[in-house]
C-alpha positions as MATLAB code, in Angstrom:
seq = 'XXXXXXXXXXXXXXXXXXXXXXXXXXXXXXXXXXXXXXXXXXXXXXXXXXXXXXXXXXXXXXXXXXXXXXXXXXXXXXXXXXXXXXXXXXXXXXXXXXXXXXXXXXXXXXXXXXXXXXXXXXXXXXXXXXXXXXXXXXXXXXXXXXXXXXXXXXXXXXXXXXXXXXXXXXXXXXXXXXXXXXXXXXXXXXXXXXXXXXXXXXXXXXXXXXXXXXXXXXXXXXXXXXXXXXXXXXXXXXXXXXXXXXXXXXXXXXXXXXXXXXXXXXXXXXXXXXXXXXXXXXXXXXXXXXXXXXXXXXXXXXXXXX';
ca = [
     109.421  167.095  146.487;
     112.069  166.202  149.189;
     113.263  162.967  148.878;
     114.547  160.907  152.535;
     116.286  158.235  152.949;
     116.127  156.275  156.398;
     119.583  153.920  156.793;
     121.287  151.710  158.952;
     123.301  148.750  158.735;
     121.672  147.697  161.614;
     118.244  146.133  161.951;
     116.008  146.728  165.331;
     116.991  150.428  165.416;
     113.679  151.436  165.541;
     114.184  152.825  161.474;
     110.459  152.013  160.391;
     108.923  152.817  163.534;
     110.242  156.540  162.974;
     109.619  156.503  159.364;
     105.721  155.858  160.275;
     105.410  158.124  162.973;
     107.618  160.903  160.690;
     105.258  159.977  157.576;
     101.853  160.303  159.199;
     102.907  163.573  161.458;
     103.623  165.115  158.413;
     100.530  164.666  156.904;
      98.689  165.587  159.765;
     100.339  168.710  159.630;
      98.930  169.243  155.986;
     101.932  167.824  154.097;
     101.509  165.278  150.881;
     103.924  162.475  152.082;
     104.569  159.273  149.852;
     105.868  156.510  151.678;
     108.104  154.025  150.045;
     108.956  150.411  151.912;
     112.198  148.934  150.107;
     112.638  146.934  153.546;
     112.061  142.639  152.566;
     110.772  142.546  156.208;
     107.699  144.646  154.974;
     107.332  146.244  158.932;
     106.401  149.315  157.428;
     103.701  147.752  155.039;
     101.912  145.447  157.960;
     101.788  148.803  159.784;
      99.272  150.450  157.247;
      97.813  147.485  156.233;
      97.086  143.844  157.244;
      98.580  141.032  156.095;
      95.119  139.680  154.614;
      95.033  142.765  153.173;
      98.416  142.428  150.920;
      97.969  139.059  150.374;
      94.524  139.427  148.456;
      94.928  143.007  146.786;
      98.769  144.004  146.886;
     101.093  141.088  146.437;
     100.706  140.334  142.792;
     100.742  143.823  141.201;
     101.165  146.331  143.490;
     104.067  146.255  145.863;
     107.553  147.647  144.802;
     108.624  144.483  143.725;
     106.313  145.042  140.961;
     108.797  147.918  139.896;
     111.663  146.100  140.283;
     110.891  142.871  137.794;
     110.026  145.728  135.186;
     113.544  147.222  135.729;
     115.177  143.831  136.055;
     113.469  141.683  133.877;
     112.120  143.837  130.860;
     113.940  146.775  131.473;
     111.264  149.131  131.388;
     110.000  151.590  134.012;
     105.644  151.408  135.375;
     104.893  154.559  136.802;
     105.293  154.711  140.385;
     101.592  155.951  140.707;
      99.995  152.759  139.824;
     101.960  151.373  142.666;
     100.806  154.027  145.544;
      97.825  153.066  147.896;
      95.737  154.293  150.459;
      96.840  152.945  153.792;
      94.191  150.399  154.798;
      93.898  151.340  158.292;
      94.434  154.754  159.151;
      92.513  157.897  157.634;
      95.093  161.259  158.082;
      93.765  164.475  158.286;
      92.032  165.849  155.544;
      94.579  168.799  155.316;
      97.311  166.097  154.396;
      98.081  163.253  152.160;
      99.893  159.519  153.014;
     100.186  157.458  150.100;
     102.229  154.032  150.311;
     104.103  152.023  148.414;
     104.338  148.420  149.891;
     107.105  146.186  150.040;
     107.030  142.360  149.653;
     108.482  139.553  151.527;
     110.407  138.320  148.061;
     112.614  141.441  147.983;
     115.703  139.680  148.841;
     115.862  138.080  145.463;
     115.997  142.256  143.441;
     118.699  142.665  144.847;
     121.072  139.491  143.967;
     119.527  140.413  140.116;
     120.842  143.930  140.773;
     124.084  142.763  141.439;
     124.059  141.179  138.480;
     123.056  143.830  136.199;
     126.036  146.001  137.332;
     128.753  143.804  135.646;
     129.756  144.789  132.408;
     132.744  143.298  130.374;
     134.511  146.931  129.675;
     135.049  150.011  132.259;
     133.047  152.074  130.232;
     130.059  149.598  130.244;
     130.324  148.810  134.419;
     130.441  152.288  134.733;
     127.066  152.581  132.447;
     125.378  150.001  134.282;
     126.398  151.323  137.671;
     124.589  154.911  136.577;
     121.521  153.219  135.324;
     120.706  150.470  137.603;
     121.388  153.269  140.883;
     119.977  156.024  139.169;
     116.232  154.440  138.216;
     114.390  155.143  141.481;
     115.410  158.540  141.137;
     114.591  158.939  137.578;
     110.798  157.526  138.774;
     110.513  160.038  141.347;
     111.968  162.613  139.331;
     108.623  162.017  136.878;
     106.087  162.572  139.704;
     104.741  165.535  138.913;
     105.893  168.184  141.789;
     102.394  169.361  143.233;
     101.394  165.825  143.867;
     104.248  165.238  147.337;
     105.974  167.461  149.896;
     108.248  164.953  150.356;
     108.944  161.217  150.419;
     110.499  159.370  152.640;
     112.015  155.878  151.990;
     112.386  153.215  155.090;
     115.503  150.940  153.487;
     116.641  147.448  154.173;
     118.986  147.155  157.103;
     122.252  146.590  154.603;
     123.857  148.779  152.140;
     123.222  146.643  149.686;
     122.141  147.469  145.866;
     118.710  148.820  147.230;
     119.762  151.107  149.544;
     122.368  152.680  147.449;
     119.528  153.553  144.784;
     117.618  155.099  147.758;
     120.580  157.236  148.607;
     121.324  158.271  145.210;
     117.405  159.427  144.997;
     117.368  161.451  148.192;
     118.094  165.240  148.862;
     118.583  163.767  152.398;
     118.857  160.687  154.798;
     118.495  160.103  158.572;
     120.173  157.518  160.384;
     118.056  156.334  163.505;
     120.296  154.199  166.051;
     120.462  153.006  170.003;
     122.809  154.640  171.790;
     124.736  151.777  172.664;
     128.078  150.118  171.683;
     127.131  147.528  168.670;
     124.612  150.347  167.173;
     126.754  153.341  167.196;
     129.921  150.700  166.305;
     129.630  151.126  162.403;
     128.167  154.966  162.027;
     131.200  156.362  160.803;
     131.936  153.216  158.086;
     128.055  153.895  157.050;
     128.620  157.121  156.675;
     132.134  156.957  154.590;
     129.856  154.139  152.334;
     127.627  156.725  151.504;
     130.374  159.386  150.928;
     132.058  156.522  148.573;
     128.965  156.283  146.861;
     128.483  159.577  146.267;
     132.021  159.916  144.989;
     131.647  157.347  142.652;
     128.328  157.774  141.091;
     129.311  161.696  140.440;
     132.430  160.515  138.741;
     131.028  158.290  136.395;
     128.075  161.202  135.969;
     130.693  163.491  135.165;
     131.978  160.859  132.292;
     128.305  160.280  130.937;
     128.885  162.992  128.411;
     125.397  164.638  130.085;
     123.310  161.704  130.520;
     123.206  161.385  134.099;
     123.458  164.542  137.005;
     125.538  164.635  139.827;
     124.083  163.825  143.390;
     124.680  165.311  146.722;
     122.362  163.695  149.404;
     123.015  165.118  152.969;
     122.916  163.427  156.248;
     120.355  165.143  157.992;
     121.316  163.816  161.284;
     121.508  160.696  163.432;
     118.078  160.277  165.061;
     118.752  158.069  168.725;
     115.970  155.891  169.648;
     115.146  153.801  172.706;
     116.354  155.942  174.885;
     115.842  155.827  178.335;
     114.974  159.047  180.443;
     116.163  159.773  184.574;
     114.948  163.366  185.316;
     113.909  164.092  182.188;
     117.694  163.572  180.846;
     119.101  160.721  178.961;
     120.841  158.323  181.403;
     124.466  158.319  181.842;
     124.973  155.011  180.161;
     123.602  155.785  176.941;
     125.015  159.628  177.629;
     128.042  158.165  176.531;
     126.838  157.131  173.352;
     125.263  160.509  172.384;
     128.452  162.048  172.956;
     130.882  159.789  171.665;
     128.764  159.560  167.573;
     128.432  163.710  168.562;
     131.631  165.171  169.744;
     133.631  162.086  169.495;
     132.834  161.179  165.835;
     131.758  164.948  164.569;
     128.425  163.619  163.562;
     125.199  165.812  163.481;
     122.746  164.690  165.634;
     119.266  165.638  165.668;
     117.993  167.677  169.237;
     114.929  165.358  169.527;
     115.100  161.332  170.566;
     112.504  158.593  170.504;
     112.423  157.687  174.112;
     112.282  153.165  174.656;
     108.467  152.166  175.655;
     107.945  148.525  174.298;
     104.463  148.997  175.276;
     103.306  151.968  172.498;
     105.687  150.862  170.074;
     105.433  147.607  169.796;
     101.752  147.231  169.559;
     101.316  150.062  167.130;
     101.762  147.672  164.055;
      99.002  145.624  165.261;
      96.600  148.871  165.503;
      97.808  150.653  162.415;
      97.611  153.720  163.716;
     101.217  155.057  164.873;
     102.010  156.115  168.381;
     102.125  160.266  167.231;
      98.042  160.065  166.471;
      97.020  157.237  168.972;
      94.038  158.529  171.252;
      95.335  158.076  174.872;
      94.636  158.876  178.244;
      98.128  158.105  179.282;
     100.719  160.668  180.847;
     103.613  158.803  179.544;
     101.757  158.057  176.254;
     100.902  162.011  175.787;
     104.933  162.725  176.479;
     106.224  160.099  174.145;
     103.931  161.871  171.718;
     104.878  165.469  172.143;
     108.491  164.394  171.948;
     107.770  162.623  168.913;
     106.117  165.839  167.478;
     109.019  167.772  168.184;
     111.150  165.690  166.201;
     109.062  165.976  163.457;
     108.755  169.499  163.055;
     112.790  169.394  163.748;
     113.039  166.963  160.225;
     111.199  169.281  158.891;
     113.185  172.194  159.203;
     116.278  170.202  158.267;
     115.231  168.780  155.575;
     113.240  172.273  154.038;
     109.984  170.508  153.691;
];
């Protein structure tokens, strides 16, 4: 199982939007996908299901919160498997398989507890907590048995906080989705040197663990731009200028494929539950903003070897 991480500092990238329409292309395609919300927000939960829906049957026992109190407050792990749901609202193709893991609106307060679990009153011991508080989500996935996914992909908080560092540390890969504009392509590079630090510093203390932990070496897949707008088929000079400044300027890799802007199928898509990549349509511009979003999946999924 491949193991995806989507990140950004920034919120309102359009992040969940392409982790949905990624999650359930795949599986239309005939892949096993498990998708994980670690997001407090919980976008990518009301997408798949209402909020009726996790307020009566998910938010007690079955949202990843669930997971985290066991880690946090017993220090024990629940398989992630008794966590996983059907999506309430959309049926994939029979070929494939979506499974979710919902997120819950009381996130915010894992991750101050988090924090708090990494202190430890001796170098040796910070550095033990750091390994085993990061490394748990991975350890989890690392039990699911490897027929059951393809892949899994995790939509993360808009921060680089506690969270989304265990999310990197569990992936083989993450994606960073962003606007080609100035504020959202501002901090790319500083996200990407984060990670890099992380990476560092979690294989240093592995390499001190004396065996007990393995190093990690996520990749960045690419930087995904969404909201783009489109003049002749072509990206419009403005936000030209973006693409090539985070590509040539800043060296980063950049995926071919973009998620053109159209409030209209994107915004009402949560409402539906059905993303805009499976959405029956008799639209031109709908059945464009679909193909291109098919393209981009099949170009994740040659990236990322799933």
């Amino acid at each position: 199982m491949k193991t995806i991480a989507m990140v950004n500092f920034k919120g309102g990238v359009g992040k969940t939007t392409l982790a949905a329409n990624m999650a359930v292309g795949m599986a239309e395609l005939g892949k096993k996908v498990l998708l994980i919300d670690l997001d407090p927000q919980a976008s990518l939960t009301f997408s798949f299901c209402s909020v009726d829906y996790w307020g009566h049957n998910l938010q007690e026992n079955c949202t990843i919160k669930r997971w985290y109190d066991e880690h946090v407050y017993k220090d024990r792990d629940i398989p992630l498997e008794e966590l996983w749901i059907d999506p309430e609202r959309l049926v994939v193709s029979e070929m494939g398989v979506l499974k979710l893991i919902a997120s819950h609106i009381n996130m915010f307060e894992i991750d101050v507890e988090l924090g708090g679990s990494l202190a430890g009153t001796t170098e040796r011991q910070s550095q033990a907590n750091f390994l085993r508080v990061l490394s748990r989500l991975r350890h989890s996935l690392g039990k699911i048995p490897p027929w059951r996914f393809d892949v899994a992909i995790i939509d993360c908080p808009p921060a680089f906080n506690i969270i989304t560092q265990s999310a990197v540390v569990a992936s083989d890969y993450y994606i960073i989705p962003t606007k080609a504009d100035f504020l959202s392509t501002l901090g790319l590079e500083t996200l990407v040197g984060h990670v890099d630090n992380l990476v560092a510093r979690y294989n240093l203390y592995a390499a001190n663990s004396s065996g007990q932990y393995e190093g990690i070496s996520p990749q960045l897949a690419g930087v995904v731009f969404t909201m783009v707008s489109l003049r002749g088929g072509d990206v419009i000079s403005t936000q030209r200028t973006y693409v090539d400044m985070v590509t040539v300027g800043k060296g980063l890799p950049a995926f071919a494929s973009m998620v053109r802007e159209n409030k209209t199928l994107f915004s009402d898509a949560p409402e539906y539950g059905v993303p805009v990549i499976i959405r029956s349509t008799h639209s031109q511009t709908h059945r464009e903003v679909q193909d291109e979003m098919w393209v981009l999946v099949h170009e994740v999924m040659q990236k990322c070897r799933i």
